[in-house]
N, C-alpha and C positions, 0 to 999 in steps of 0.2 A: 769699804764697808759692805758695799754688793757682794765684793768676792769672799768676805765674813761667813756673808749670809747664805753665799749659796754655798758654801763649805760645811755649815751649819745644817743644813737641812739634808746637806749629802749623807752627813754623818747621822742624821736622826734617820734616813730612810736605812741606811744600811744595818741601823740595830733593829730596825722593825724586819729587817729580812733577814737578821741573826733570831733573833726572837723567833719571828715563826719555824725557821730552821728547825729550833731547840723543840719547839712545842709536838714539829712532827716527828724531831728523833726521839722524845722521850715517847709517841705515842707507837711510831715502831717498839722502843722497847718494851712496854706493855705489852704490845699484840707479841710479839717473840715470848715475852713470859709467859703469857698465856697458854700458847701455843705447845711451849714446853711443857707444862703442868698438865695438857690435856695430852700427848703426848706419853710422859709419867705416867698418868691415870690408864690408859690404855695400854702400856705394856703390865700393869699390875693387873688387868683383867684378864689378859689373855696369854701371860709369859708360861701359866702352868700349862696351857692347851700346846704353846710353841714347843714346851721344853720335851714335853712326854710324848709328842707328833715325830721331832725327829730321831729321840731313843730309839723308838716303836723300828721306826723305817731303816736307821741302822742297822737294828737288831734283825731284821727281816732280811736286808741285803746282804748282811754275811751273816748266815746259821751257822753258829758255832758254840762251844759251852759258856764261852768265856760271855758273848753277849746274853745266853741264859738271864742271868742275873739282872742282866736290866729291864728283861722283859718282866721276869717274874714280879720285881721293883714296881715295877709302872702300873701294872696289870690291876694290884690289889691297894698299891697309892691312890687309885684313879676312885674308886668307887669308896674309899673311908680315909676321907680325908686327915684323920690324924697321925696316917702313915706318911703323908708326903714331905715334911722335912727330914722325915728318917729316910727315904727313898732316895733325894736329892743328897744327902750327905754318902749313902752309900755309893751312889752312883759317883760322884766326884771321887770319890776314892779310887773306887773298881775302876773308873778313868786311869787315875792316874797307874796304876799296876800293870795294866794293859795295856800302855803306852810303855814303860819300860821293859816288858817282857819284849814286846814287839821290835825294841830296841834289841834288847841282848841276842835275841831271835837272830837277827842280821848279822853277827859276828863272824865272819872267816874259818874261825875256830868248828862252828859246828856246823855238821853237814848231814843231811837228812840222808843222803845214800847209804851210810852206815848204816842207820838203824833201821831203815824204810823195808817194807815186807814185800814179795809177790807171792800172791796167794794162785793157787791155782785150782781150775774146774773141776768139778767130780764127774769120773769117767763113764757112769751110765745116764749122762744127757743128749739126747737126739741129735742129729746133725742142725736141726732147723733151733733145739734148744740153744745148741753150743752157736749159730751164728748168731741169736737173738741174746744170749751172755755175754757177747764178747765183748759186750758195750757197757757192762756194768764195770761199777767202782773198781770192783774187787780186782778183777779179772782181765782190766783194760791198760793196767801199768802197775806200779810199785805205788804202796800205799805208806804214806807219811803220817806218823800218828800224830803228828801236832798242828796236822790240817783241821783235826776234828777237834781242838780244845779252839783254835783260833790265831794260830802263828803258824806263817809262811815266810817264804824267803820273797823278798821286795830288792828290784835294785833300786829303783828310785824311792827311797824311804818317805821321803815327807808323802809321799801318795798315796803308801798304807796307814799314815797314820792321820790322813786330815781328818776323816769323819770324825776320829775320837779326839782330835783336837778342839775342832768346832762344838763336839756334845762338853768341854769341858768347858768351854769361854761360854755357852748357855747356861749351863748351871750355877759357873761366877756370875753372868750377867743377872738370871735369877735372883742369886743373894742380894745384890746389889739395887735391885726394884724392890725388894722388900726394905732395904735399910732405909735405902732414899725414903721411903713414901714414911718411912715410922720416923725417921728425921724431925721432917715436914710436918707431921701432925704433931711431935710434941714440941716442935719451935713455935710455931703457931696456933697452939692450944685447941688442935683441930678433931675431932673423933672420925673415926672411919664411916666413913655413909651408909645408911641401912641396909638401901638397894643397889646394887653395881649397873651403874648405867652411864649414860653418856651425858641425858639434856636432867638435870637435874629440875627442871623449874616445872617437867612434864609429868603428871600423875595420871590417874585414872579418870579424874574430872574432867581433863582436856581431850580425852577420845573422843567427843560428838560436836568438839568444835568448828573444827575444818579440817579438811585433806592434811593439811601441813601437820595440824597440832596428832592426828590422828598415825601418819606416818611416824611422826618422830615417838609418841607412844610405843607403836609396834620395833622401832629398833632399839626402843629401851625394854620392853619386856616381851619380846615374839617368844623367845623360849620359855619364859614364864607361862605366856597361855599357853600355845602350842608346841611344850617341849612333849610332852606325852606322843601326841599324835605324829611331831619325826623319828624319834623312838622307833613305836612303829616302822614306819616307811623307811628308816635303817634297819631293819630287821629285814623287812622284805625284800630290801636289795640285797644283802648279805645272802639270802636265799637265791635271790635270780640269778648273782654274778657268781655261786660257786655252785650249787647243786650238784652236793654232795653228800656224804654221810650227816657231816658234820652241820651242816645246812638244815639237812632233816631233824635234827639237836634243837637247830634257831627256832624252827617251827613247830614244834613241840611248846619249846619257851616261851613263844608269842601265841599260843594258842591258852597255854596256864594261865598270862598275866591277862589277856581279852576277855577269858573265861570270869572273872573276877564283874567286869560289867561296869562297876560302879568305881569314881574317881576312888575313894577313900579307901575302898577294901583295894585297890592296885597300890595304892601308895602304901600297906600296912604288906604286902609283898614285895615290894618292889625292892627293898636289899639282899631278899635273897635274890630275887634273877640277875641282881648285877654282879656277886658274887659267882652267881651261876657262869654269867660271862667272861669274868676271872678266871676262874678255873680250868673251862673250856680250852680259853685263847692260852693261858700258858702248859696246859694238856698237849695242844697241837705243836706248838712249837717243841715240847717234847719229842713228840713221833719227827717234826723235820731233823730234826738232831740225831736220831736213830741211837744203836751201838756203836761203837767203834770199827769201823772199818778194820783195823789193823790186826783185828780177833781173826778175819779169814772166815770165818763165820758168816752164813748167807742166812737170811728169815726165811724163815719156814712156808710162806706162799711163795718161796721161788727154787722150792728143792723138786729135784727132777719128778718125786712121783706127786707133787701139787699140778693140775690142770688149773689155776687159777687165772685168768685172763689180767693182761695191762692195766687194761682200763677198769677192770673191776679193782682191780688194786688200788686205783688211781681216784678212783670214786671213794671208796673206803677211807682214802687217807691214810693209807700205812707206810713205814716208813721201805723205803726200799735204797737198794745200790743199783737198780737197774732206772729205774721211773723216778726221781726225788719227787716225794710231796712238792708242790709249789706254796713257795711260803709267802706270796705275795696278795694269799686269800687271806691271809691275816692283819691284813691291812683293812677291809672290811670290818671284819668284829673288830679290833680295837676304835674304828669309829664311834661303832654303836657302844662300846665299853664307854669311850668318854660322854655320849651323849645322854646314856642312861647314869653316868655318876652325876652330871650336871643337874639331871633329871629330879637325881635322888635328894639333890638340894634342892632343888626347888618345890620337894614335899615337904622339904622341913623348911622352909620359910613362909610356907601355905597358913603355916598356926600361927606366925610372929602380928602382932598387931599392927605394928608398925609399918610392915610389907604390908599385911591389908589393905593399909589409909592410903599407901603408895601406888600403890599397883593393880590392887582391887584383888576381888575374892575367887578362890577355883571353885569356890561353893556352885554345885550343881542343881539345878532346878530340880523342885518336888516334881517327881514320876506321875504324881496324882494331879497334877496342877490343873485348871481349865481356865482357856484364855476370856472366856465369860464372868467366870468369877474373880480371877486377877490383875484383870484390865486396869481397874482401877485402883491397885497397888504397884501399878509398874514402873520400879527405880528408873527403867531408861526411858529417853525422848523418843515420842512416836516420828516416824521417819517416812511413810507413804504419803503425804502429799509432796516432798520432795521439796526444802524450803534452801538446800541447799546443795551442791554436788557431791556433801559428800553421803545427803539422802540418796543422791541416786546411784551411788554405788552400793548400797546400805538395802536396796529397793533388787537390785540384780542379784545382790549376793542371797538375801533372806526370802527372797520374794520367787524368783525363777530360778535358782539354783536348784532346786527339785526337779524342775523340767529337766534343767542340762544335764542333771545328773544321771536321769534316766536314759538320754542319748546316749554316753559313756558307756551306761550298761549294754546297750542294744549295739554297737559299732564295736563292745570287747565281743560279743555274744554272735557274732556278723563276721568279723575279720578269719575268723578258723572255723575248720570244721572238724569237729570234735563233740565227744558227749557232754563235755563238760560246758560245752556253749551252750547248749540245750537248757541248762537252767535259768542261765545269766538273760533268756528269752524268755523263757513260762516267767520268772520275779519282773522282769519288762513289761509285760502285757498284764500282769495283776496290777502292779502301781500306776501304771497308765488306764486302767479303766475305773478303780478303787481308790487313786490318791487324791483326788478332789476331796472325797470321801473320807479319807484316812487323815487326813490333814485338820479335819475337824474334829477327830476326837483328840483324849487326852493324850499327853506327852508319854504313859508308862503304855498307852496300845500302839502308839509311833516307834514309840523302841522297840517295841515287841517283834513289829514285822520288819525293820531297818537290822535290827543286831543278827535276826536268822538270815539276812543277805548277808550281812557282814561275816557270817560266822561259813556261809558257804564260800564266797570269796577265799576265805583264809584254809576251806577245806580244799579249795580244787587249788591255789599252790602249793601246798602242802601233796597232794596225791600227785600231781603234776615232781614233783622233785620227789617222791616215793618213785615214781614210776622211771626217774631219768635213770636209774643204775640198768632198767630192759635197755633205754634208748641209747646208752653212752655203753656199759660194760656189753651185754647180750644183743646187739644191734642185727651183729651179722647172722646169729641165730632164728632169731625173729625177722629178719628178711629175707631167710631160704625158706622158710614154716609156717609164718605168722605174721603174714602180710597183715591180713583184717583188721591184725591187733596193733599195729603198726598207725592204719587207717584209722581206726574207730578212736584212740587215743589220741593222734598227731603224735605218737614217737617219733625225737628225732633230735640227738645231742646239740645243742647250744652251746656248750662252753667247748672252748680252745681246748688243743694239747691231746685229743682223744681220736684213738685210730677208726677213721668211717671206711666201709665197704664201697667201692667205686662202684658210681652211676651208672656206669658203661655195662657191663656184667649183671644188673638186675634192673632190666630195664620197667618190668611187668610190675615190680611194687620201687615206686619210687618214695623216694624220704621227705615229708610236709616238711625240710625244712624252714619255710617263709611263717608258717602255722606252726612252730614249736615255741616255746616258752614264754615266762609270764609278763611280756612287759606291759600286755595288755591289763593284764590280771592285778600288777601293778600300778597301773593309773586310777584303772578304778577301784581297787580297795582306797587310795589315796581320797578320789573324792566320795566313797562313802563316810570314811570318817569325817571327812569338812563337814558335809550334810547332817553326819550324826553331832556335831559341835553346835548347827545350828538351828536342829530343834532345843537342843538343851540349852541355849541361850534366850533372853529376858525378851529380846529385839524379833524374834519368832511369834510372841504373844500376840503383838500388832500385828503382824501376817494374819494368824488365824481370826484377826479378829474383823479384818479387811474384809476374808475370805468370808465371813459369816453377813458382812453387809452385803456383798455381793451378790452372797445366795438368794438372798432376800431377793434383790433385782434382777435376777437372772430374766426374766421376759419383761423387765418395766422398758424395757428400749423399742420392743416391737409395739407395746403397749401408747408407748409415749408418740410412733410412728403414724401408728392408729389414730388416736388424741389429734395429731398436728391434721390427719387429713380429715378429718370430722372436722377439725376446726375450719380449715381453710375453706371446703365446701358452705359449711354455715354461715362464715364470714362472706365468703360471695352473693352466698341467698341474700342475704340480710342488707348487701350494700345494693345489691339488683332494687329489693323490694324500697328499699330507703329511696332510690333514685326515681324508680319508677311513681313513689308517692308523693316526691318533690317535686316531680314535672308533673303528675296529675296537679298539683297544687297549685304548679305556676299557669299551667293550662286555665286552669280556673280563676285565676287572680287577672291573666291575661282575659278572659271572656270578658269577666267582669269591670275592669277597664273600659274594653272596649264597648261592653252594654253604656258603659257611665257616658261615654265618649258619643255614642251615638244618641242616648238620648238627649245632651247638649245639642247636639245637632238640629233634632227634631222640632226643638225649643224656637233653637233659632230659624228653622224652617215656618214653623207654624206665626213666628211674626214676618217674614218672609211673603205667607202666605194672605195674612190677611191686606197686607198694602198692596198686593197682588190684584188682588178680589177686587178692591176700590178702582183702582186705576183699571182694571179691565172693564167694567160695567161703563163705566163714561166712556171708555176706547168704542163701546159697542154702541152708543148711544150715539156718537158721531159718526161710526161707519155699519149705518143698516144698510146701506146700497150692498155694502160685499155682503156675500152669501158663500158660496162652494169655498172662498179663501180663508174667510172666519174662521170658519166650520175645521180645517187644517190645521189651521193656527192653535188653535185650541186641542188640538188630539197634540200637537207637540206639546203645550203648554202641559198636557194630562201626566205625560211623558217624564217630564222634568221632573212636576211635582213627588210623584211617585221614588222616585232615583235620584235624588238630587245631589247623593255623596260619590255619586261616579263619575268622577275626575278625577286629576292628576294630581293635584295638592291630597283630595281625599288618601286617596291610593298610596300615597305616600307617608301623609298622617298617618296608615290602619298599620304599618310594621315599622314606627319608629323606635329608638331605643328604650324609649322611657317606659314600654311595656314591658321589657324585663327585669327581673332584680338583681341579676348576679354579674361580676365581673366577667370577661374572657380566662378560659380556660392559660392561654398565652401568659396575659402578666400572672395569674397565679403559680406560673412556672417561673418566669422569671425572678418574681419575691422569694421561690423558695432557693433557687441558685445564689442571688444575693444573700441570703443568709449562710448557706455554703461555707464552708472552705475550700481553698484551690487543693486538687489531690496530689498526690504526690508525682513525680514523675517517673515514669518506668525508662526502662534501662533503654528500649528502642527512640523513647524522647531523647535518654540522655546521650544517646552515639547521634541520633540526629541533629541535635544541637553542637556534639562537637565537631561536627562533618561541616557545617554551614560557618561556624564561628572559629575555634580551634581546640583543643584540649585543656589548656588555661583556663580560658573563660569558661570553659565549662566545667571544670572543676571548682570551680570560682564559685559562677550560680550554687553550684549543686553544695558547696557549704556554706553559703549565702542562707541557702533553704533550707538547712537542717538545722541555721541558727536559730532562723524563724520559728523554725517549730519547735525548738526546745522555749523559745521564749513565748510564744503561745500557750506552749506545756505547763512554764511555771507562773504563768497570769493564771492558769486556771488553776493552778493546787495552792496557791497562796491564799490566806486569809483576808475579809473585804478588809478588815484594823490593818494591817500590814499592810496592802497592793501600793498603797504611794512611796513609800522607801523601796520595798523590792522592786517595784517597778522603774525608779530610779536608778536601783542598784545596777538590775540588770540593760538600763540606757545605757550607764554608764560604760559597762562591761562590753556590751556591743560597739558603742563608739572606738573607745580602745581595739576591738577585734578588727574593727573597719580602718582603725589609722594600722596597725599593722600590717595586714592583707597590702595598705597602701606604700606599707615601706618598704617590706615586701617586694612589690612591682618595680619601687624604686629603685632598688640597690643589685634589683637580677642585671646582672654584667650580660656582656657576650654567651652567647651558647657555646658548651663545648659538647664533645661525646658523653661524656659522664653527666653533664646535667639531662642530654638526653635519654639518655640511659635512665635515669632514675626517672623524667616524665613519663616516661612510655611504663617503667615498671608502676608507679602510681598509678597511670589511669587505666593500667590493667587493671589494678585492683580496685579500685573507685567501680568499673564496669564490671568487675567481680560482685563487686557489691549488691549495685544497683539490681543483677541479674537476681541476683540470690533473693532479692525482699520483691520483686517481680516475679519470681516464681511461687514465692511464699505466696503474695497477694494473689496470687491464680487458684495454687491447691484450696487457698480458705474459700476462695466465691465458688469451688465448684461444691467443695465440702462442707458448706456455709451450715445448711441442716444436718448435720450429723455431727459438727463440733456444737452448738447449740445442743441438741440432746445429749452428747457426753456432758457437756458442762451439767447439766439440769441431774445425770446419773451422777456426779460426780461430789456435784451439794449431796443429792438425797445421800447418796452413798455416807458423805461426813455425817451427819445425822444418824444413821443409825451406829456408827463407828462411835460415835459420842453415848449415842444409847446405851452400848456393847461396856463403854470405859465404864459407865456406871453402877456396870453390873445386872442391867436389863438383860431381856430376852430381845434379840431386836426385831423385830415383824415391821408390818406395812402399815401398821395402824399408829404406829408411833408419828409415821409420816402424815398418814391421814388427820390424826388427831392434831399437830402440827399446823396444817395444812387450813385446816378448820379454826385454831384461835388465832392465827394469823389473818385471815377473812374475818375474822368477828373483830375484833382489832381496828379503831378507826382510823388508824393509818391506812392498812389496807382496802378497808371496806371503802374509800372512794374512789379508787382505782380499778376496783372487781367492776363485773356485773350481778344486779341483784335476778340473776337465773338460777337454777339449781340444776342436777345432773337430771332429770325426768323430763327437761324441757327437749333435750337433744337424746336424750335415749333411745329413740330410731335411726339415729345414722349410726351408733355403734353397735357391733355384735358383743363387744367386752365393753358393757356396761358397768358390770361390777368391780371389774378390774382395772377400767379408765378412771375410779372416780378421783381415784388423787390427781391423777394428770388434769382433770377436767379442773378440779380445783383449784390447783395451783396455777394454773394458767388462762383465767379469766382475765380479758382485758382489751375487751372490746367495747367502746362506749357508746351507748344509744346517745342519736341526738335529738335535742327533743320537736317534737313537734309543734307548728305555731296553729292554732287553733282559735286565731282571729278571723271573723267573716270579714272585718270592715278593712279597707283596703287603704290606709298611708299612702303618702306623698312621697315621692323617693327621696327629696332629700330628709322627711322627717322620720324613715322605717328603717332599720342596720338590714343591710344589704347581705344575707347570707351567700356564699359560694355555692357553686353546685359541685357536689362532691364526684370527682372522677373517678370511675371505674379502674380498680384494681386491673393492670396489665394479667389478670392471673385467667386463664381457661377452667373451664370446669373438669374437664379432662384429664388436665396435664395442670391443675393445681398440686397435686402430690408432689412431683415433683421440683417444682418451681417456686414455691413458698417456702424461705425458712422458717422455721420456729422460732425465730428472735426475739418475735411476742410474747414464747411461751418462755423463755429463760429471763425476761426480764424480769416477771413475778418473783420466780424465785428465789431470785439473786434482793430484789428488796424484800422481801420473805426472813433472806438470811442474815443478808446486811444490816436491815434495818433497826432490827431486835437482835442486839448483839446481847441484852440482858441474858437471855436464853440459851442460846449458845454461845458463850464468851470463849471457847478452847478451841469453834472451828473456824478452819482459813477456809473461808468462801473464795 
């Protein structure tokens, strides 16, 4: 029956480990399905970018007629999208033809020597012409006419033909993502999603969430905001890497659509420039193509009576048998060709409502806008106080981005020397003296002087690639003649391929070339336009409107410095005068005492005296014989009478304790350490302690003590209704922490290298730690007053920023007014003092300008005076303390006192009366 039973239960465990088996292969297969489907979804986004990338780069790598056609295909599919199934069909075709010609091509049968030409030179070319021909097409062998449609003789055939195999299995795989995905949606009743993206669940709402929600936005729609502005910056490189004719074309082009200014009126252009692009890029590819070689016919810049230079040719983009165009610059523009077709959709999704609600709007801020008056219409979260990281990325980018940007200017305008740097310094030093300034007007006077940098920018690459055909074609000209102009410009060829005059030989004008071309000129147009994205955006508003509290306080810090040393001098007068009036007091209560004391004495003296008298007169009546001794006797007795409290009991009685009222200075320090908390321990306790005990234990204490004080922590943020369950809670949770820790100890085996290894890496960082809040604790006691006055700038600061949201003008009276119903306020008013600013108006020279600080920072308490003559019994009178002297000098108070006093106001000021301000984080 046992062995029943354990047979029984073998077989139940083994289906519970069939069972979860099953639960994690089907959960594999989800994630696989999934995987797959996002997979699908990714190559449907980007299969047209794949398929027309590597047409493009074929067609580039062998210039010939036959690939024509797919360039021209691709060129004008790219930018009007209802050409691309007809592009894709042609192209499969033209594939397959081109693969079979290429085939009959190889045939045995035909042989290019037959038919193949030699052309030969014309006889009035120079000796130096005829060795510099010898290297052309024509004239360097027998020319094959079906080199120039695109068929050659291959021995190993599949070599010629892989590219067009691969571009053929793209274009089926193409078809093939489109069927699938239309499959898929009408099996599954699914419609095609508005926006093409990746995180479907991420809209525009999730941008000011966190980093995360904020990233995965940007990889769902970066080209939707910022397709425009890479546009751009693919035009410019297009410019930088070819500077050439056709380059000067680009920059033309990018100079029309900039010229435009405004998003709407570019976007109501913007198919013609892509069109423009089209045409261009299959224009060029033309001239790589040239005529036919097999004509024997040379172009007309390379007939003997043409003086046309190499490289001016070369520059030009003409086609040639001696120099070929490089057609690998055409891989450039066809960049910018599909980035401006993408572009061009994403003007047309700009009106869709749907992409709206999704994605958010390209809607550009009114030109007239003012961050005063629209403060308090502003769709987006204010983001300077910094409630989250990814405020403070939000704080660098909108906030000192202007700063960094004008370094940029100054380090492109610094790097060469050149006239054209000359500007990029004068537009430097105006925004640097004037953009505190400029910052505060409106957004259409921001642009105004932002787009005239921008538009010089775009003028000096622009004249910089004008001028490259002196520096590349006319070099050697201008470095026998025209040095100066060599100098004053930085001539001096950047791009490959072009023949330079040796170093060696013109020693007297050498060539800048470290200081020739635009890459500088390209960074920073790149972050002008960031900077021009982020005036025009909502999250700027809050800048300026920061910037406008600020202004306000521009001197409330020297003011507030002011304040603190007025105060702390005052406070010392006032604690001096307070002392010196309690010890006249005590002095006085002491006299009076001891008047009290000694006329007891007297008292008791005077019956003393008269039993004295008695017993003397009979003493004398018995001893008339003595005479000279009596006589003695009696000057001692006179003696006595007179002094009779000087002795040793007396002497002792006159400084006993009971004539003063107040405790030792001693336990009143005591009392207040017992009240205390133990402070924390710095990092030289904590290496001390693990030098004396070991590393354990002292890791040990040291999360010992950090439970402590979290549990200290939550004793005070807990509710009084609540403290007995949470307090329990949290016994409970300690006890468990403390049996662990103990099992812990228990179960640590033997030491090996590896557990050591990871002690020593822990208590590095444990002493990491400790080191880092030990120096923190250092900078704050040295910086103690100066983070108290940022905080105290940093409230007022929200207050007027609130002012500003409202639509107010913000000034200092807001504060002041502020400042004043908060004191009239009976919360306040028991915590002030009932002084006004006239009582102290002699210690400050900014009287009128301290009065808010003077305000807000009342919080000094008079004690009152006891103004009884009759003098109590100690045990029936409250015993006041005598107040000790502030450690503070008069001197060297300025330095030595923080303002803590003065931030506390504040902060109950702000805290307290949240009615008021309910929007600021004090």
């Amino acid at each position: 029956m046992c062995v029943f039973l354990s047979c029984e239960e073998l077989k139940s465990k083994w289906h519970l480990v069939v069972e979860r088996l099953t639960v994690l292969f089907l959960k594999f297969l989800e994630c696989v399905q999934k995987l797959q489907l996002f997979i699908w979804w990714l190559l449907e986004l980007h299969i047209i970018k794949i398929v027309s990338s590597y047409i493009i780069w074929v067609s580039v790598r062998e210039v010939s007629l036959f690939n024509y056609v797919f360039l021209v295909s691709w060129a004008f599919a790219l930018p009007f999208s209802q050409f691309r199934p007809l592009a894709s069909s042609v192209c499969t075709v033209w594939t397959c033809v081109i693969i079979v010609c290429k085939m009959l091509y190889q045939l045995t049968s035909i042989n290019p020597s037959s038919y193949s030409r030699s052309c030969s030179m014309p006889e009035n070319y120079t000796d130096a012409q005829r060795s510099d021909m010898a290297r052309s097409l024509l004239y360097s062998g027998p020319v094959d006419p079906a080199n120039w449609i695109g068929l050659r003789k291959f021995s190993p055939l599949l070599e010629n033909l892989r590219n067009n195999l691969l571009m053929l299995a793209l274009l089926a795989f193409e078809v093939t993502i489109y069927r699938h995905q239309d499959l898929y949606r009408m099996k599954n009743n699914l419609t095609p999603p508005v926006t093409r993206t990746i995180f479907y669940n991420i809209t525009r709402q999730h941008l000011d969430d966190g980093i995360i929600n904020c990233a995965k936005y940007f990889i769902n729609y970066f080209f939707y905001k910022f397709g425009l502005e890479t546009c751009f910056l693919l035009a410019v490189n297009v410019i930088g890497q070819r500077m050439d004719f056709y380059a000067m074309l680009h920059a033309f082009g990018l100079i029309a659509v900039m010229y435009q200014r405004r998003r709407k009126a570019i976007g109501r252009v913007w198919s013609k420039y892509c069109c423009f692009l089209a045409c261009m890029l299959a224009f060029q590819y033309l001239m790589c193509i040239g005529i036919p070689p097999a004509a024997c016919t040379d172009y007309p810049w390379r007939r003997p009576s043409s003086s046309m230079d190499s490289n001016v040719i070369k520059w030009l983009y003409f086609p040639d048998f001696h120099t070929k165009p490089n057609s690998l610059f055409l891989l450039y523009d066809f960049m910018l060709l599909l980035c401006a077709s993408l572009q061009g959709r994403v003007f047309e999704e700009e009106s869709v409502a749907a992409v709206q609600l999704l994605a958010g709007d390209n809607v550009e801020i009114c030109r007239d806008l003012d961050a005063a008056s629209f403060s308090q219409h502003n769709p987006v979260p204010d983001f300077i106080h910094c409630r989250s990281y990814l405020d403070m990325l939000k704080v660098i980018m909108f906030s000192y981005m202007f700063w960094f940007v004008l370094t940029i200017i100054f380090i492109t305008g610094t790097t060469r020397i050149s006239i054209f740097c000359m500007g990029y310094l004068l537009a430097c030093f105006y925004f640097l003296i004037f953009g505190g300034e400029l910052l505060l007007k409106p957004i259409k006077s921001i642009l105004h002087y932002w787009d005239f940098l921008i538009a010089y920018n775009v003028f000096v690459i622009t004249m910089k690639n004008i001028l490259s055909i002196a520096a590349c074609g006319y070099i050697k000209a201008l470095v026998a003649n025209h040095c100066w102009l060599i100098q004053l410009f930085s001539l001096a060829c950047t791009i490959k391929g072009y023949s330079k005059p040796e170093q060696n030989t013109n020693k007297q004008c050498e060539l800048p070339s470290d200081e020739a071309g635009i890459i500088w000129d390209s960074i920073c147009f790149a972050f002008l336009l960031l900077q021009r994205r982020v005036f025009m955006s909502y999250y700027f508003l809050h800048v300026v409107a920061d910037i406008r509290s600020s202004q306000v306080l521009a001197s409330r810090g020297a003011e507030l410095f002011q304040a603190t040393i007025v105060k702390v001098v005052k406070a010392r007068i006032e604690e001096e005068k307070k002392s010196m009036d309690l010890l006249k007091r005590q002095m006085d209560r002491i006299k009076s005492r001891q008047q009290k004391f000694k006329r007891g004495k007297e008292r008791m003296l005077s019956l003393v005296q008269e039993s004295g008298e008695s017993h003397s007169v009979v003493k004398e009546e018995e001893d008339d014989d003595e005479g000279e001794n009596s006589k003695e006797k009696k000057k001692d007795k006179r003696k006595h009478w007179w002094k009779p409290w000087v002795d040793h009991a007396s002497m002792v009685r006159s400084g006993h304790y009971y004539l003063f009222e107040t405790d030792s200075e001693e336990e009143e320090e005591d009392e207040d350490k017992k009240d205390e908390e133990p402070p924390k321990r710095s990092a030289f306790q904590f290496v001390y302690h693990a030098w004396i005990t070991d590393s354990k234990t002292a890791m040990k204490e040291r999360s010992k003590e950090r439970r402590r004080f979290w549990q200290r922590y939550t004793e005070r943020s807990e509710p009084e209704g609540t403290a007995p369950c949470t307090r329990m809670h949290v016994a409970i949770e300690e006890g468990d922490q403390e049996e662990g820790v103990t099992e812990e100890e228990v179960s640590e085996g033997p030491d090996n290298i590896l557990k050591r290894v990871f002690n020593i890496l822990k208590f590095s960082w444990v002493l990491f730690l400790a080191l880092l809040d030990s120096f923190t604790a250092w900078l704050n006691s040295i910086c103690q007053e100066h983070i108290d006055i940022s905080n105290v700038l940093r409230i007022e600061r929200c207050i007027l920023t609130h002012e500003v949201k409202k639509g107010n003008i913000p000034s200092r009276d807001s504060i002041h007014t502020y400042y004043q119903r908060q004191m009239c306020s009976p919360a306040s008013a028991e915590s002030s003092l009932d002084r006004t600013e006239d009582e102290y108006s002699d210690f400050s020279p900014l009287r009128s300008q301290a009065h808010e600080s003077d305000l807000s920072r009342e919080n000094l308490v008079d004690q009152p005076e006891e103004t009884s003559d009759c003098v109590l019994k100690t045990s029936q009178r409250s015993r006041p303390r005598l107040c000790r002297l502030p450690s503070v000098d008069l001197q060297s108070s300025r330095y030595e006192t923080p303002p803590s006093a003065l931030l506390q106001t504040s902060r109950v000021f702000l805290c307290a009366h949240s009615s008021g301000l309910s929007d600021i984080t004090c």
